[in-house]
N, C-alpha and C positions, 0 to 999 in steps of 0.2 A: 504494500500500500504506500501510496505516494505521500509526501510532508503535507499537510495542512496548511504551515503557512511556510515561506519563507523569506531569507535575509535581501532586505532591498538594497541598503548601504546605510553611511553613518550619519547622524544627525548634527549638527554643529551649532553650540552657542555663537554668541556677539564676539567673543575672543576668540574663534576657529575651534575652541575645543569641543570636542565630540560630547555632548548630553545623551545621548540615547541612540537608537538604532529603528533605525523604519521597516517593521514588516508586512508581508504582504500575503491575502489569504487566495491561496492558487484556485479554491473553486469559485470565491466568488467575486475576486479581484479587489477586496475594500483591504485599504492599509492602514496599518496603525503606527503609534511610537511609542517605543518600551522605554524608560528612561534610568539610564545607571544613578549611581546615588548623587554623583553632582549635578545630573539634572533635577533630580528630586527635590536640592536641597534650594536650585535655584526655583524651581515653580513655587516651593512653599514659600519662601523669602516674596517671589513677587504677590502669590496671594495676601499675605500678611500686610504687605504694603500697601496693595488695591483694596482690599477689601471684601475681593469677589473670588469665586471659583474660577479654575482656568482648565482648558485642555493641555494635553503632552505636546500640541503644538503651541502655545502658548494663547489662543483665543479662550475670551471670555466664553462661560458656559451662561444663557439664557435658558427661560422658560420659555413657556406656552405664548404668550404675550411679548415676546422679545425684550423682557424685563432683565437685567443681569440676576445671578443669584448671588447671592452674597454670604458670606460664612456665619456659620451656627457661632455661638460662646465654646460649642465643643471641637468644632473644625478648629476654629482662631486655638484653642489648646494644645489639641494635636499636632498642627501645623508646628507653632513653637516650640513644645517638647521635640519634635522630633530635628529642628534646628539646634537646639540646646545639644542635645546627644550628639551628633555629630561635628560641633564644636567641641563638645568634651573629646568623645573619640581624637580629633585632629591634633589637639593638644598633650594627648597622653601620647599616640604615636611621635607626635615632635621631642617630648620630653626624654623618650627610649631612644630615639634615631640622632640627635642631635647633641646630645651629652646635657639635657638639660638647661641649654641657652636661653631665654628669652626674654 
């Protein structure tokens, strides 16, 4: 049986680096974007900042009415804890790999 979906090629932030990777579903041709943790951490940051929900391509997500959606008090949580962590994470990896500097 044949792949499902497969790899279309790399996605690229404003700084040329890669956020994610575009796949594509071979039966019924709709693509998507997977995003690695730097993308992740950049969607959350720009939600945080906007206000509103976004896709992995980085468009506002609307409703029915072409209204934007806007984040829950539990999304705005999430979003930041999971900012927070990976700032922790970057910090403990820097702390091991670099003797400590900062």
């Amino acid at each position: 049986m044949a792949k499902k979906w497969g790899k279309v090629g790399p996605v690229k932030g404003r700084g040329g680096k890669q956020i994610g990777t575009k796949v594509r579903n071979n039966s019924t041709g709709k693509e998507r974007v997977l995003l690695n943790p730097h993308g992740k951490y950049g969607k959350a940051t720009a939600e945080l900042n906007q206000g509103v929900r976004m896709t992995n391509e980085g468009e506002i997500k609307r409703d029915e009415n072409g209204e934007p959606l806007t984040l829950t008090r539990e999304q705005r949580a999430y979003r930041a804890g999971y900012r927070s962590a990976v700032i922790d994470q970057t910090k403990a990896y820097n702390a091991r790999h670099q003797g400590g500097n900062q």
